[in-house]
C-alpha atoms as one frame of an Amber mdcrd trajectory, in Angstrom:
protein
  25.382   2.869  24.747  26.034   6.576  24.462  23.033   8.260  26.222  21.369
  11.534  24.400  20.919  12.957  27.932  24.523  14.545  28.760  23.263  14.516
  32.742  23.181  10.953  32.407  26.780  10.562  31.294  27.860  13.192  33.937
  26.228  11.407  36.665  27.050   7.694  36.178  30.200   7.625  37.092  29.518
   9.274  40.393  27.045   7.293  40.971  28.638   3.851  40.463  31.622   4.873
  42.983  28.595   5.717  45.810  27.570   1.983  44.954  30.616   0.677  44.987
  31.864   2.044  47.970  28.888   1.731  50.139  28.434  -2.305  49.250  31.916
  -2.851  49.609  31.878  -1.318  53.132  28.349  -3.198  54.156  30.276  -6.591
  53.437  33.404  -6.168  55.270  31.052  -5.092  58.123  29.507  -8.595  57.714
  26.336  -7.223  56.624  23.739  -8.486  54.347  23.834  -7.164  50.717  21.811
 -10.685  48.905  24.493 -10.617  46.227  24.091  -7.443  45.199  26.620  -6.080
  42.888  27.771  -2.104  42.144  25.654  -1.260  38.654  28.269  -0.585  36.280
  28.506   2.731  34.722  26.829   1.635  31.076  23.643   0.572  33.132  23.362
   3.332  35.318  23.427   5.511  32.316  21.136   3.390  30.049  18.622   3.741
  33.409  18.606   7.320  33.708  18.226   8.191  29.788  15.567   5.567  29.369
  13.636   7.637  32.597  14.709  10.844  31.698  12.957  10.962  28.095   9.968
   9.099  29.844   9.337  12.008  31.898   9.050  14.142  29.239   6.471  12.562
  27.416   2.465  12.048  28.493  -0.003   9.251  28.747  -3.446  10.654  28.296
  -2.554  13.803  29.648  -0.803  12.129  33.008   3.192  12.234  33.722   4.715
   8.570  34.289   5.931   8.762  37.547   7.599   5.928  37.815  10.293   3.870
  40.014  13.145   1.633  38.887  14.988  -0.799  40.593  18.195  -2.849  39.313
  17.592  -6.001  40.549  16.924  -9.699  38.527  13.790 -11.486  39.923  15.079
 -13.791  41.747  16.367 -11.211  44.515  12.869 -10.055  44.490  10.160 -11.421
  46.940   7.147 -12.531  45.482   7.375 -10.596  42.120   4.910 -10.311  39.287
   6.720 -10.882  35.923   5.956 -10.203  32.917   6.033 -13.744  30.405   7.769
 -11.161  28.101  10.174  -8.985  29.606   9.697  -4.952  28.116  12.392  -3.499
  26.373  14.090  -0.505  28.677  13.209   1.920  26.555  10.989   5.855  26.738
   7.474   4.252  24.742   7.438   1.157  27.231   7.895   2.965  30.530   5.323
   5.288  29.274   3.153   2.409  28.325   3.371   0.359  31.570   3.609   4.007
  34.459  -0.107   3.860  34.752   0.252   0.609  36.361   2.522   1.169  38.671
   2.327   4.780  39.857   1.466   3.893  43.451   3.705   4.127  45.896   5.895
   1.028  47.386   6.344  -0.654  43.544   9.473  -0.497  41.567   9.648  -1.962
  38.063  12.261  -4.485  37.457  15.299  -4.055  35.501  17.738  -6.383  35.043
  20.084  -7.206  31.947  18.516 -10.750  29.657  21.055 -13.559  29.327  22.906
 -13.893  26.719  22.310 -17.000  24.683  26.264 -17.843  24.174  26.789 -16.940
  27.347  29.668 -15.000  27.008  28.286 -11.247  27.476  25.332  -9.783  29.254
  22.038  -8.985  26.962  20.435  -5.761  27.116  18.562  -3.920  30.014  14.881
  -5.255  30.066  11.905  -4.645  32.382  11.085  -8.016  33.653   7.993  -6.703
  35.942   7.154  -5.031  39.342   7.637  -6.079  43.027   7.639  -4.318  46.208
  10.416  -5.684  48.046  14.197  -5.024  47.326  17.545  -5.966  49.161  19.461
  -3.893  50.861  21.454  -1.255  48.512  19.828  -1.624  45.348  19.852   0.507
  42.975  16.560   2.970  42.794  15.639   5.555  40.291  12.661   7.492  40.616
  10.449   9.807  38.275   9.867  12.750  40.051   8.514  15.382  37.953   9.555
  15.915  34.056  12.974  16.048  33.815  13.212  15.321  37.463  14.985  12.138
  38.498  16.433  10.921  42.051  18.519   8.046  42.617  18.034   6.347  45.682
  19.189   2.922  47.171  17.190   0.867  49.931  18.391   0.903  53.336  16.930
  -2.759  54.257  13.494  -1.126  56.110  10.360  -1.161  54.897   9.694   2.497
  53.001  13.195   3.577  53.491  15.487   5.063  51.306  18.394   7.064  51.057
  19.173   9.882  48.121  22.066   9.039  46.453  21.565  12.044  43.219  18.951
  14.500  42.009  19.194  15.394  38.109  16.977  17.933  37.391  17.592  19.169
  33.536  21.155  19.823  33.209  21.959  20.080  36.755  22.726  16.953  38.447
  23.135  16.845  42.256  24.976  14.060  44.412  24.220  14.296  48.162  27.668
  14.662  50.161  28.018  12.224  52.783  30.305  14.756  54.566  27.825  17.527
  55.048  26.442  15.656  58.573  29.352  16.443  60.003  29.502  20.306  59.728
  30.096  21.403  63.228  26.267  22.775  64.521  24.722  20.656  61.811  21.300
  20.190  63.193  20.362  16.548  64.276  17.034  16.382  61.566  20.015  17.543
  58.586  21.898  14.674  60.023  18.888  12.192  59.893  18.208  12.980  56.351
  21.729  12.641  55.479  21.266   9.145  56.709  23.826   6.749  54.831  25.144
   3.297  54.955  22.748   0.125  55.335  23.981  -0.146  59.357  23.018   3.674
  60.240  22.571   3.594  63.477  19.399   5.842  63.399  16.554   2.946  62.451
  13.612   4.803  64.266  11.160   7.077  62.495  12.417  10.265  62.243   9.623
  12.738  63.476  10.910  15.744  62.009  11.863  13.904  59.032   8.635  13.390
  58.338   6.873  16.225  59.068   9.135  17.955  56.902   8.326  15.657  53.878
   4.609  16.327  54.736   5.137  19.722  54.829   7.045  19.591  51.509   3.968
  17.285  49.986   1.345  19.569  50.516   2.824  22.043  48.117   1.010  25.027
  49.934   4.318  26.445  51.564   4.586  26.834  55.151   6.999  27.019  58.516
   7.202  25.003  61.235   9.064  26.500  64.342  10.299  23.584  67.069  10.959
  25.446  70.175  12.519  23.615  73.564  10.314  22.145  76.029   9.079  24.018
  79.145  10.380  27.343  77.998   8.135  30.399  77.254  10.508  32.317  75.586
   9.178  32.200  72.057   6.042  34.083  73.125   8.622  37.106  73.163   8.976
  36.602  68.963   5.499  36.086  67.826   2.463  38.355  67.541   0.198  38.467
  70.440  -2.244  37.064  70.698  -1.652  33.920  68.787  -4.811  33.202  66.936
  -5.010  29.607  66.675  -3.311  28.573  70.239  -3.733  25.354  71.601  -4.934
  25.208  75.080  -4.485  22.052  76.703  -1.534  21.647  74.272  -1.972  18.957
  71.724  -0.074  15.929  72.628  -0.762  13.249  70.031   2.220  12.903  68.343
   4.489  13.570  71.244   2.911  10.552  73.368   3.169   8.131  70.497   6.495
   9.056  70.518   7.155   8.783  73.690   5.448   4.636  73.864   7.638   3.663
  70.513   9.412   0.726  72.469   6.666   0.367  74.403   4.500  -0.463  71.350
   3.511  -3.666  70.526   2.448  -3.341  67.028   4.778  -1.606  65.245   2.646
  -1.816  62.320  -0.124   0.161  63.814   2.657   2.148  65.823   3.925   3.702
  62.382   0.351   4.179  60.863  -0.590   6.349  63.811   2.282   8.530  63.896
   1.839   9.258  60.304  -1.560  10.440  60.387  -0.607  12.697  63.417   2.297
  13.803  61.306   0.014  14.378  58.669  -2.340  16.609  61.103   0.660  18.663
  62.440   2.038  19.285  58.703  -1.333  20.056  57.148  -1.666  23.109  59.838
   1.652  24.374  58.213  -0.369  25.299  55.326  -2.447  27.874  57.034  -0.791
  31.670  57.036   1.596  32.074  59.690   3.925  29.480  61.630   3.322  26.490
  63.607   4.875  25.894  66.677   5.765  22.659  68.497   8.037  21.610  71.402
  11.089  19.602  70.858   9.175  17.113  72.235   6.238  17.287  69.655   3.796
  18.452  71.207   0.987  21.079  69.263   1.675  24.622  71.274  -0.005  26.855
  68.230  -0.690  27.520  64.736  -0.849  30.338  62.494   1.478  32.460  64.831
   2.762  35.230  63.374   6.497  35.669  63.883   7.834  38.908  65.110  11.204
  40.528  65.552  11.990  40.027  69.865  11.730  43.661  71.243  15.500  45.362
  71.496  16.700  42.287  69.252  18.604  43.152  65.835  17.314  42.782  62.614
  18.827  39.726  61.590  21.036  41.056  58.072  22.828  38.053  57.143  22.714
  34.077  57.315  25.308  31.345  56.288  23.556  29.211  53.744  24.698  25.844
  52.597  23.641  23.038  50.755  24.539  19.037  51.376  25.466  18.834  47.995
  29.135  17.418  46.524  30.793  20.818  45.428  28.696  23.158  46.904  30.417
  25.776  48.941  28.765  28.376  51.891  27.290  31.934  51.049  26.697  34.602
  53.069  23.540  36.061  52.337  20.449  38.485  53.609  17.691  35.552  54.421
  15.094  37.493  52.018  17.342  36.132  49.002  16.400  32.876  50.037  12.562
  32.915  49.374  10.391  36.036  51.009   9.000  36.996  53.531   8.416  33.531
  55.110  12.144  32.974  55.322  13.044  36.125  56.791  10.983  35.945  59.524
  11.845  32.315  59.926  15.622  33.075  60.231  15.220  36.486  62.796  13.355
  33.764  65.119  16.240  31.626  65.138  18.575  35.043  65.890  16.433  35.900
  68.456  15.355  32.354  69.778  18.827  30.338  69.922  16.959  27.389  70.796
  14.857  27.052  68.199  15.053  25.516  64.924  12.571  26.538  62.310  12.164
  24.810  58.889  10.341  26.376  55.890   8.566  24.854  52.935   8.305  26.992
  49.724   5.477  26.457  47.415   7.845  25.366  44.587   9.790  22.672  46.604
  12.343  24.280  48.319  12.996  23.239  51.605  14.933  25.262  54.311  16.151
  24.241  58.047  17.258  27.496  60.406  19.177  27.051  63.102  21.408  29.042
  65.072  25.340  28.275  64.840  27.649  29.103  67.572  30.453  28.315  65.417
  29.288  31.301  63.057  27.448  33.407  65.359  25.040  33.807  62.819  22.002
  31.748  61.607  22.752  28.860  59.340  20.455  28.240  56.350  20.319  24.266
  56.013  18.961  24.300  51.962  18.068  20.579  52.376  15.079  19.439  49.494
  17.664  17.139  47.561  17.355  14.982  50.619  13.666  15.378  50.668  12.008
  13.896  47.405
């Protein structure tokens, strides 16, 4: 197949050598992969143009979000099938979205036998399930024209970003970018590859920042170190929605994680607080936790430190395969939210602030010795 989406064609080889490399390392590590195989580059590419075109169209009015997974039913657990397998193509994924818009279900895809045996059939959608092995192949709908490939780490609900292709532009995470000295431990969480990562807790500030990023209001969330009083020295006084005692929700559910029995109930009460803390992001001003998690204050405003500079320049990067660093006044990189944002972090070198734009963009600011400068972590390829 030649795909009408040139994005498609740019991206599939790229894709198939992530694949390929990461399975091939996860079995000589002796880890479990349930047979899965690389997708070749045909498939990936017949995937992403079938999606891509379904994005663009409408179902009564709604977009089909949808999510795809390469895998044939019998690597599934427990799967509903259809008696007829669908055709991949635009008019049935727009057909069948409605059904499976929620969260957690993937449709099918796998390729039908061939009846002589002798060369695969074409892609089909053979029906939806909610469980997939270890390093399949995922491709979600986003938005229109918005697609992320993913594959599945072997957790419940976790995934890792693989490619964004937005339009024309197509994005493959770098691997690499973790270990940029003063990379910031939450960039290095998101950045989480490989099916053995050693990092198989819930993330806190993962999280919040893909609540913060789902409420689509904007916001910034300023993590300042335990104990220390110093950030009063950077915000506007008083603080009109301080916490007093501090809120400590999410930073004692934290702090019982191996305690906790059921981890079931564990995870649903940490999102919910996470959910609380991120929603306060979307009142006017900054919220401000320790790096231990607990509530100190919302809707701060954030002020330049008296007798500190104005901060005139940051070092911006992206984890993105060919991206290289700017140098650039923080105002360039969204407003007034981000300025302010990145002259706490030059005046508070303990602090790490990350920023939500109203249009998706994501931003982690933290200070880098390396540079002497504040370092502008652009990081919302790693967060849909």
């Amino acid at each position: 197949m030649v795909s009408d989406y040139a994005a498609a064609r740019a991206a599939a080889p790229r894709i198939h050598a992530h694949f390929t490399e990461h399975i091939a390392e996860a079995r000589a590590a002796g880890l479990r992969t349930d047979s899965v195989e690389a997708p070749d580059v045909e498939t990936i590419e017949s995937i992403i143009d079938a999606a891509f075109w379904a994005s663009l169209r409408r179902e009564e009015g709604y977009v089909p979000k949808v999510s795809l997974a390469l895998v044939p039913p019998e690597l599934a657990n427990q799967p509903l099938m259809f008696e007829q397998p669908l055709p991949l193509t635009t008019s049935s994924l727009v057909r069948v979205a409605p059904a499976v818009e929620r969260p957690g279900i993937h449709l099918g895809v796998w390729r039908r036998p061939s009846a002589q045996g002798t060369r695969p059939g074409e892609l089909t959608v053979w029906g939806a399930t909610r469980t997939i092995p270890t390093l399949t192949f995922v491709l979600e709908v986003s938005a229109p024209g918005l697609l992320v490939v993913k594959h599945h780490r072997g957790e419940t609900g976790k995934f890792v970003n693989v490619a964004v292709l937005e339009g024309d532009l197509v994005k493959v995470i770098n691997e690499k970018a973790s270990t940029v000295p003063d990379c910031p431990n939450v960039v290095t969480s998101l950045i989480a590859f490989g099916a053995g990562h050693a990092d198989e807790d819930v993330n806190v500030l993962v999280q919040l920042a893909v609540s913060m990023r789902a409420h689509a209001r904007g916001g910034s969330l300023i993590v300042v170190p335990s104990g220390s009083e110093a950030w009063h020295e950077s915000v506007v006084r008083p603080v009109r929605y301080s916490i007093s005692p501090t809120y400590s929700k999410l930073a004692d559910l934290v702090r019982r994680a191996d305690a906790e029995a059921e981890r079931r109930s564990w995870q649903d009460a940490v999102e919910n607080a996470v959910s609380a803390v991120a929603g306060l992001t979307a009142v006017d001003g900054a919220t401000v936790i320790t790096d231990r998690y607990e509530l100190l204050a919302f809707g701060a405003k954030l002020s330049r430190r008296r007798g500190s500079a104005q901060v005139e320049q940051t070092i911006v990067t992206e984890p993105i395969e060919g991206s290289t660093a700017d140098v650039m006044h923080p105002s360039r990189l969204g407003g007034t939210r981000h300025l302010s944002a990145a002259q706490f972090v030059h005046d508070q070198h303990g602090a790490l602030a990350l920023v939500a734009s109203q249009d998706g963009r994501f931003t982690i600011f933290a200070w880098s010795p390396c540079e002497e400068m504040v370092h502008a972590h652009r990081v919302e390829a790693l967060l849909l």
